[in-house]
N, C-alpha and C positions, 0 to 999 in steps of 0.2 A: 833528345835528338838521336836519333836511330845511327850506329856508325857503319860504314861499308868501306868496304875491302877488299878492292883488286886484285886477280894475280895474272898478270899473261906468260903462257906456257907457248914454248916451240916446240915444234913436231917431233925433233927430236929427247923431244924431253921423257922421262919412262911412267911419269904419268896423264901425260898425254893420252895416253890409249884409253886408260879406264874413264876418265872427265868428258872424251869423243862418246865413248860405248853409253856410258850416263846423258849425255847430251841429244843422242840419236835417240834412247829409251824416250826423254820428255818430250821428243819431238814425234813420235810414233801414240804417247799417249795424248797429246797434244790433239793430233790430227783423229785419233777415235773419240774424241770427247767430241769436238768440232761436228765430225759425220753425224753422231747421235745426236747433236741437238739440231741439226740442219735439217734431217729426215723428219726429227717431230713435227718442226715448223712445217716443213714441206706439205708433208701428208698425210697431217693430223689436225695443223694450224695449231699444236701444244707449244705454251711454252718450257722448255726448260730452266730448273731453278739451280743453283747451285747445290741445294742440298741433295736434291733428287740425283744429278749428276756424278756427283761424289761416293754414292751407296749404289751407282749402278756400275760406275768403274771398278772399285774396290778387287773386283774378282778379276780384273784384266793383268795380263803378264804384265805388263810397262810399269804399272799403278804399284803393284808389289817388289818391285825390282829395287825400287827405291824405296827410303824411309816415308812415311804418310805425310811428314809435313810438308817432303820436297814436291811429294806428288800432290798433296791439294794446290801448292804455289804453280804449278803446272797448270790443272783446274781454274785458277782464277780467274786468266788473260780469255778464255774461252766464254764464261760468263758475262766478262766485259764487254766483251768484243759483240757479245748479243746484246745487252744493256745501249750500247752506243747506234748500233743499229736500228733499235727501236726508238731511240731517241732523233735520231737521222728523216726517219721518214716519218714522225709526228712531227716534226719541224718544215720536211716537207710539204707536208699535207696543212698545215698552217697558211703557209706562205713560198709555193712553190718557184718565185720570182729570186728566192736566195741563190736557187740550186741549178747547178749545170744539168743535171741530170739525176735519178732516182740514185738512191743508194743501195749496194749492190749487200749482197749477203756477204758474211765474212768468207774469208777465204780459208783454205789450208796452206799449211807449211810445205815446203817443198819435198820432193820423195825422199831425196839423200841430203838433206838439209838438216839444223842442229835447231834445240831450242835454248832457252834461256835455262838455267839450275840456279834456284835461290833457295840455298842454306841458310836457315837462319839459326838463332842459338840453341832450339833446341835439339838440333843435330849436329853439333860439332861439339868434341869432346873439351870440356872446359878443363879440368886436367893439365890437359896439354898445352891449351891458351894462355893458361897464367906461363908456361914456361916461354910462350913466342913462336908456337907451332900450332897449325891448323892441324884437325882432322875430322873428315867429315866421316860422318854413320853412315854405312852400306857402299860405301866406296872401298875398293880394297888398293887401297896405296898409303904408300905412308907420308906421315907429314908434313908440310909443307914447311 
């Protein structure tokens, strides 16, 4: 059973800055991942796969900003979110008496908006963990 581990920071906390800056980066890469596979769909009718997506970001600022694990967990919600949509309207096209109305494309995040950061173990220094202090890779703050 997988364990997770909260931690909520106020603003005046000092590493608040660095977790906002990390948070804006997922949500910037987020949103280029999102555009890219919108535009395929759009005006190509392609779909985008996960793996394709992932070696086309690689070279993007946001994508290298952070460790590759954090940034494929970024990636994932994006592939989803198209997996569900196509799922959407083959159900619509089924039986369109379920549905209020068509299902719309995913959306993006908002401009000055955050995304979600999922750390998992292979970016946080285990080291540290056995002591009772978090710290994650590519973050420059110390311990929690």
């Amino acid at each position: 059973m997988p364990r997770v581990e909260y931690h909520r920071s106020s603003q005046s906390n000092l590493r608040c800055a660095a977790l906002d800056a990390a948070a804006f980066a997922s949500k910037n890469l987020y949103n280029v991942a999102r555009s890219t596979t919108r535009q395929a769909y759009i005006f190509w009718g392609e779909i985008t796969t996960y793996h394709r997506l992932a070696n086309e970001r690689r070279v993007h600022a946001a994508y290298r900003a952070r460790p590759a694990n954090v940034s494929q967990w970024v990636l994932n919600p994006v592939c989803a979110a198209w997996d569900s949509f196509f799922a959407a309207r083959a159900a619509d096209a089924r039986d369109p008496s379920r549905f209020v109305r068509r299902s719309k494309l995913p959306q993006y995040k908002e401009k000055d908006g955050r995304n979600l950061l999922t750390y998992t173990i292979q970016v946080i220094c285990v080291l540290l963990l056995r002591d009772g202090s978090i710290m994650f890779w590519g973050l420059d703050v110390f311990p929690f």
